[in-house]
N, C-alpha and C positions, 0 to 999 in steps of 0.2 A: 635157347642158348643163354646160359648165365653171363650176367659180367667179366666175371675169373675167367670163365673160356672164352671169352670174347676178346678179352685183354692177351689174354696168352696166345690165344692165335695171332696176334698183330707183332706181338711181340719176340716169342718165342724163336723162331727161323730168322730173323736177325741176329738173336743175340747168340745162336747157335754159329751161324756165319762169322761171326766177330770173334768168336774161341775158337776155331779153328784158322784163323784169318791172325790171332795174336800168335798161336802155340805154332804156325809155318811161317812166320815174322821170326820170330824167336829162332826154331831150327836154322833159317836162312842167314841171320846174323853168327850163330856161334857155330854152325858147321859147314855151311857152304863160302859166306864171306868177309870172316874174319883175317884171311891174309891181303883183304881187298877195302882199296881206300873207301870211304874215311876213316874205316875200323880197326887203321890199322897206326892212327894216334890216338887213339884212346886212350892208352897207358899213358901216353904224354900228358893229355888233359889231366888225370887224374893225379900225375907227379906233381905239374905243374902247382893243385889247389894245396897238395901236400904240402909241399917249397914252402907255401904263401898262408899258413897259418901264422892268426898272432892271438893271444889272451882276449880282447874283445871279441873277434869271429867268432872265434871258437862259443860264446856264451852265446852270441847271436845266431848261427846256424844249431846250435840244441835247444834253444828256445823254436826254430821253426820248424825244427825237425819232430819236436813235441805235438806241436802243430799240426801234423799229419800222421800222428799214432792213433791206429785203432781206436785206442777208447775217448779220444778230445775229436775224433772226427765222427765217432757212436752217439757221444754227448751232444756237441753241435747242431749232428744234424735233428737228433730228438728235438730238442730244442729251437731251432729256427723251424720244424715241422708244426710243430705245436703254436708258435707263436704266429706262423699264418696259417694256418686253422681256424685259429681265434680272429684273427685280424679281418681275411678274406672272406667268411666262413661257410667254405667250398673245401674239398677234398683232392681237389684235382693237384692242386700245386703242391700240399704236403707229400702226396702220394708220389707223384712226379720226383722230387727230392728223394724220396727213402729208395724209390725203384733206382734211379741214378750210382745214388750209393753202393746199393745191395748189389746192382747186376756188373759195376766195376773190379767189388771183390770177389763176382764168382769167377770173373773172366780171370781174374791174377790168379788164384788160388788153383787153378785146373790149369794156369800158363804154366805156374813152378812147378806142376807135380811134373811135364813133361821137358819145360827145360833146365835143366841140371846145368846153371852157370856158378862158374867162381868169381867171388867179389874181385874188385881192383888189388892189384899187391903194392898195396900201399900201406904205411898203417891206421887203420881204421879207430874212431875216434866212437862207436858205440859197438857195442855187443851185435856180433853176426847174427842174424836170425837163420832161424833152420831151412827158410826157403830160401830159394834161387834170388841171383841177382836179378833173374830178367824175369817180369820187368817188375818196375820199382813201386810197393804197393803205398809207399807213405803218400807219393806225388800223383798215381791216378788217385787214390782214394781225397785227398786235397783240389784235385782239380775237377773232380764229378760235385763233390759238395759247393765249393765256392765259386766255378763257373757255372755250373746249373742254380742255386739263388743267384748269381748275377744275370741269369736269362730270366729268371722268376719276375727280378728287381724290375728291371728294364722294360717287361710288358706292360708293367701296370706305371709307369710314369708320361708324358705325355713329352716333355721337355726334352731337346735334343742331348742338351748340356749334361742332365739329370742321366737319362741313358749312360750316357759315355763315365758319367760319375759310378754307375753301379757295376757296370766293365770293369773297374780298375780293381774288385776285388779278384781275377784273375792273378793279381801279382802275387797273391797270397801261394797257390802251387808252385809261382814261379818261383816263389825264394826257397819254400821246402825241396823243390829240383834243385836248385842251388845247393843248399845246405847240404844235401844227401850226397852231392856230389866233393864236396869239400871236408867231408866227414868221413870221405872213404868208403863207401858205404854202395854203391854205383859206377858203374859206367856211364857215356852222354848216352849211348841207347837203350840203355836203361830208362831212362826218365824222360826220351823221346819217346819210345814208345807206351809208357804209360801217358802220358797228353793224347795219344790218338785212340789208346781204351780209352778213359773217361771223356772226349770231345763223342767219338762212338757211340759212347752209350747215354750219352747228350741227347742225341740226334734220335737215338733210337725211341726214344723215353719220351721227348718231344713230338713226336709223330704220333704214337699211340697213347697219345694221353692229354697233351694240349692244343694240339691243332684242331683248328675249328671243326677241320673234317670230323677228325678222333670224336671229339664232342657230340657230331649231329650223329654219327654212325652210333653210338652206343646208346645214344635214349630213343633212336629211332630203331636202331638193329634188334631185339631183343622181343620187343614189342611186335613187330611187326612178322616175328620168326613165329611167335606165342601166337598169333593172328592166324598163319599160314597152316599150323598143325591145327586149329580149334575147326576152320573150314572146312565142309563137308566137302570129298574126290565128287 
């Protein structure tokens, strides 16, 4: 057994579970319970950030909203991968980062093809993108990047303090949730459930890849497979 199918075995049937666990999240919100609370002030929420625009927001929810585009979160994470690469010089935690990222935007990408939502009717302060409202890819793709390097951070510090300091880049998806939501751009379950894709795909990525188990099983599993077929019946 190689790596690659080592890794995907562990991985794979979760992350399968997780797309079909978003894209019946999704139907259950816009077709079964949308006349049913709390779904049913949404529109409120989103008049409400409309109201409550002023000339500084507005600069500061596109500046975070930048923050969580495609190509500053492609950069980023090349970049923070590469830099602990170099730093750590293990592969575990870069790779752990890139899988985070990558397997957030398959889970959005195959959510939109199947849920067909319409943005807030409010007016929107960027350009609609072609995909679906639900769920919101600027805020998982922001929250798999900077809560997963805040789990990176955190392992390798020793200090209580220090910990709880590298936690706080969480705040970073939270202000692009913000932003997106202020921008018109989103509903609140929108950008909720993009936090539980990327927390998901957290968890999932963490289990097969830096858990100590994940570790002993892959230089042990492989090896030891290579051993069992070499044995004479």
């Amino acid at each position: 057994m190689s790596e690659i199918a080592f890794y995907a075995k562990r991985i794979l049937p979760s992350l399968v579970a997780l797309q079909l666990g978003m894209i019946g999240l999704g139907l259950l919100i816009t077709k079964v319970l949308s006349d049913v609370w709390p779904f049913t002030v949404e529109d409120g929420v989103n008049r409400y950030f409309a109201a409550h625009r002023t000339g500084p927001l507005d600069v500061v929810t596109e500046i975070f909203s930048l923050v969580g585009s495609t190509p500053v979160i492609i950069g980023v994470t090349a970049i923070a991968a590469f830099v602990l690469l170099r730093t750590l010089h293990s592969w575990r935690e870069p790779i752990f980062l890139c899988a985070v990222v990558s397997a957030q935007a398959i889970v959005f990408f195959f959510a939109t093809l199947v849920i067909d939502r319409q943005r807030p009717q409010v007016h929107r302060l960027d350009a609609s993108p072609p995909t679906s409202s639900f769920p919101s890819g600027h805020t998982s793709a922001a929250f798999a990047l900077y809560a997963g390097l805040a789990l990176i951070l955190a392992r390798l510090v020793r200090q209580t303090w220090a910990k709880w300091l590298c936690w706080l880049l969480v705040l970073v998806p939270v202000c692009v949730a913000t932003s997106r939501l202020y921008r018109g751009m989103h509903h609140p379950s929108d950008v909720t459930a993009s936090f539980l894709n990327g927390a998901l795909c957290i968890t999932i990525m963490a289990a097969a890849i830096l858990s100590p188990r994940a570790q002993t099983e892959s230089s042990s599993g492989p090896r030891v497979y290579s051993e069992q077929r070499r044995r004479p019946a």
